[in-house]
N, C-alpha and C positions, 0 to 999 in steps of 0.2 A: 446519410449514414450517421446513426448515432456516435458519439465519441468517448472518451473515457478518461479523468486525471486521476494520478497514481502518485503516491507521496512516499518520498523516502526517507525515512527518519533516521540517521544516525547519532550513536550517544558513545563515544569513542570510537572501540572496534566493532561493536552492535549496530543494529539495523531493527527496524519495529515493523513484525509482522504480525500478520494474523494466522495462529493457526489452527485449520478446519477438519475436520471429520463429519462427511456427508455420504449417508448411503452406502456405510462401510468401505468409503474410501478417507485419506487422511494424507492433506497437502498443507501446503502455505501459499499466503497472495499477501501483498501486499497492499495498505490502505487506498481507497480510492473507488471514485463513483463517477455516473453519469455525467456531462456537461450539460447545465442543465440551458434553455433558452435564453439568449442575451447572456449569458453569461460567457468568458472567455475560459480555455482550460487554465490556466494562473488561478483565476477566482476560484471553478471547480472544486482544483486540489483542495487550497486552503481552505474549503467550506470543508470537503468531505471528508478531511483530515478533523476535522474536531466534531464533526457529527458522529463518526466512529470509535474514536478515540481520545475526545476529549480535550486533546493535545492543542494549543494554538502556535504555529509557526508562518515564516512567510516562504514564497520560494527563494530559493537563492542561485537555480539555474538548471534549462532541461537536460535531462540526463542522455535521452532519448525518447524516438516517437517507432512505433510501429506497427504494423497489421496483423492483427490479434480475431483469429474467423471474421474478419470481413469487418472490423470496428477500430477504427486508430483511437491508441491508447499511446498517451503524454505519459511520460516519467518525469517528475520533477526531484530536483535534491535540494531538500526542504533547509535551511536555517536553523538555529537552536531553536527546541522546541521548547515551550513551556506547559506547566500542568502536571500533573498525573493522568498516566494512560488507563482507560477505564473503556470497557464497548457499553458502545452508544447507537443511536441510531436504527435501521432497519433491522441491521442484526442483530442486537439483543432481542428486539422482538422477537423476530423467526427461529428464536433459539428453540430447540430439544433434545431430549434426548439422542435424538438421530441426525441432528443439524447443530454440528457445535461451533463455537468460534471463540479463540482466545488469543489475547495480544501476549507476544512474548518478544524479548529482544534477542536474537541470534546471531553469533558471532559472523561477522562478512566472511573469516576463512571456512564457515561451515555450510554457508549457503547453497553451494552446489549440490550438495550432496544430502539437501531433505527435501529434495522434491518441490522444489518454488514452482507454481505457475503464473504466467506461462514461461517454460524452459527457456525461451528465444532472452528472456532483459537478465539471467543469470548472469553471463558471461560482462556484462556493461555495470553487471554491481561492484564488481571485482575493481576496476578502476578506479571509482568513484574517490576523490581526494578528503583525507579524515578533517573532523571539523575543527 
């Protein structure tokens, strides 16, 4: 089973998501991608964190792990990040019209309540200790 790391970026009370509109629906996910071979999820994150957005951090501790339709996905809570956030990676490409993606920072007390997925790591964001 494939697996998947997930990068938490916090900048105060903010959190760095991506948010999508695909196929006239319109959520938020958080950064993060495939684990790729030989690689561990730790390394994952930190790749896919800066392939997406630019950003370079390290992890600084899993948040959580869970079964996501049949795929465990890592939450990691990433470190100060450095950079400017910018998309990068798969996604810029597959951009259109009808497939958007934009990084924005969202306040953690609003998280609940824009639709993150997947709904199950909301409630785990909530805890998370400010950096």
């Amino acid at each position: 089973m494939k697996s998947r790391a997930v990068a938490i970026v916090r900048e105060d009370d903010t959190v760095l998501l991506i948010h999508r509109r695909k196929g006239g629906a319109e959520y938020y996910t958080l950064p993060g991608g495939g684990v790729e071979e030989g690689e561990t999820p730790e390394q994952a994150c930190v790749r896919e964190l800066a392939e997406e957005t630019g950003l370079r951090a390290t992890v600084e501790s899993l948040l959580h792990t869970l079964d996501n339709a049949g795929r465990t996905e890592h939450y990691f809570v990433m470190g100060p990040a450095t950079g400017t956030p910018r998309l990068g990676g798969p996604e810029s490409e597959r951009e259109s019209g009808d497939n958007q993606y934009r990084l924005v920072w969202v306040p953690l007390a609003d998280v609940a309540s824009i639709g993150l997925k997947p709904d199950a790591i909301t409630a785990h964001l909530a805890g998370i200790p400010r950096p």
